[in-house]
C-alpha positions as CSV (number, residue, x, y, z in Angstrom):
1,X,-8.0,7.5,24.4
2,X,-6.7,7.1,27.6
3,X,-7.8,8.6,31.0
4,X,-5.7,8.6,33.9
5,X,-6.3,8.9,37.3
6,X,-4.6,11.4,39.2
7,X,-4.5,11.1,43.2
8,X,-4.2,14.0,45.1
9,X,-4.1,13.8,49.4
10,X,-5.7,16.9,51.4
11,X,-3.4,18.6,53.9
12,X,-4.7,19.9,57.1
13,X,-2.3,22.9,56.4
14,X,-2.8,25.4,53.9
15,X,-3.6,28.9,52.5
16,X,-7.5,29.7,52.3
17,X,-8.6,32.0,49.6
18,X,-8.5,35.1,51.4
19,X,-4.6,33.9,51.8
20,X,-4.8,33.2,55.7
21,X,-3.2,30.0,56.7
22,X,-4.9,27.1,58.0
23,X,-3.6,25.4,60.1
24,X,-4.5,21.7,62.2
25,X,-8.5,21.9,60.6
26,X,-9.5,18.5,62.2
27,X,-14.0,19.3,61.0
28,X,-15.1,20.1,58.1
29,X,-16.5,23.4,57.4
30,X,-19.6,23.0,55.5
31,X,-20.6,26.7,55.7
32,X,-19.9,27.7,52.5
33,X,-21.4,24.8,51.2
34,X,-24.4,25.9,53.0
35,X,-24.8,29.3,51.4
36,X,-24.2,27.5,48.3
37,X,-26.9,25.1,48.7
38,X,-29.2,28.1,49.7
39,X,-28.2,30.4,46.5
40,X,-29.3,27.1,44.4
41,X,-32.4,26.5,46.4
42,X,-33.1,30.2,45.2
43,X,-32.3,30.1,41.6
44,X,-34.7,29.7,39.0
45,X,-34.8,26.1,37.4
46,X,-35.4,27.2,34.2
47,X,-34.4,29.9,32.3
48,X,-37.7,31.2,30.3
49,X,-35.7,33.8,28.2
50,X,-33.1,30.6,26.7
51,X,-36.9,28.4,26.3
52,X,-37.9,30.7,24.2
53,X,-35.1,31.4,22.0
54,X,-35.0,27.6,22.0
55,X,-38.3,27.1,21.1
56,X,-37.7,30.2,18.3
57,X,-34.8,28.1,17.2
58,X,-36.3,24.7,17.0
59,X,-39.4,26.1,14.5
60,X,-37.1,27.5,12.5
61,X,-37.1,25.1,9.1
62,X,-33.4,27.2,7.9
63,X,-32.0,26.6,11.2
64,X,-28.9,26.1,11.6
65,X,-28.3,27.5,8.3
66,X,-26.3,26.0,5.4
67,X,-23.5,27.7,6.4
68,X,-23.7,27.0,10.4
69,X,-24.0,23.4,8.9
70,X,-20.9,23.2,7.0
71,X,-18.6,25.5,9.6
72,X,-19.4,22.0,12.0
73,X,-18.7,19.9,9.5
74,X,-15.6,21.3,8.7
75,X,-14.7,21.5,12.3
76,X,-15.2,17.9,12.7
77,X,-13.3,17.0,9.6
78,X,-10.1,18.9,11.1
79,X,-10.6,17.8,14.5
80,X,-11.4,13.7,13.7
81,X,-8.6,11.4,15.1
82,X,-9.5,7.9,14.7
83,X,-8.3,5.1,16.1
């Protein structure tokens, strides 16, 4: 597998999301970013409701199921390139 790089330049022209053009933008507007920032500093870490079901899952001795198992497996099989 190959990855290739694509390179992209940024234009000091353009149309915003709100479809306004920009034009000549010679600073960077890190407001957004900063509500951003602030909207992650004020979200939870953890999600105690997915812990649990994770914890439910993980004691579970038939989890995933026979089935579950198998549905991966066969997944894998169609999807396994080698090379």
């Amino acid at each position: 597998m190959q990855i290739e790089r694509i390179n992209r330049s940024l234009s000091t022209t353009g149309t915003t999301a709100a479809g306004k053009v920009a034009n000549n933008a010679t600073a960077a507007d890190f407001g957004e970013s900063d509500r951003l920032k602030a909207a992650l500093d004020n979200t939870a870490d953890v999600r105690a409701e997915q812990v649990a079901k994770a914890k439910t899952l993980a004691a579970d001795p038939n989890y995933p199921s026979r089935e579950q198992l198998e549905k991966l497996a066969g997944l894998l099989a169609d999807n396994w390139t080698a090379e």
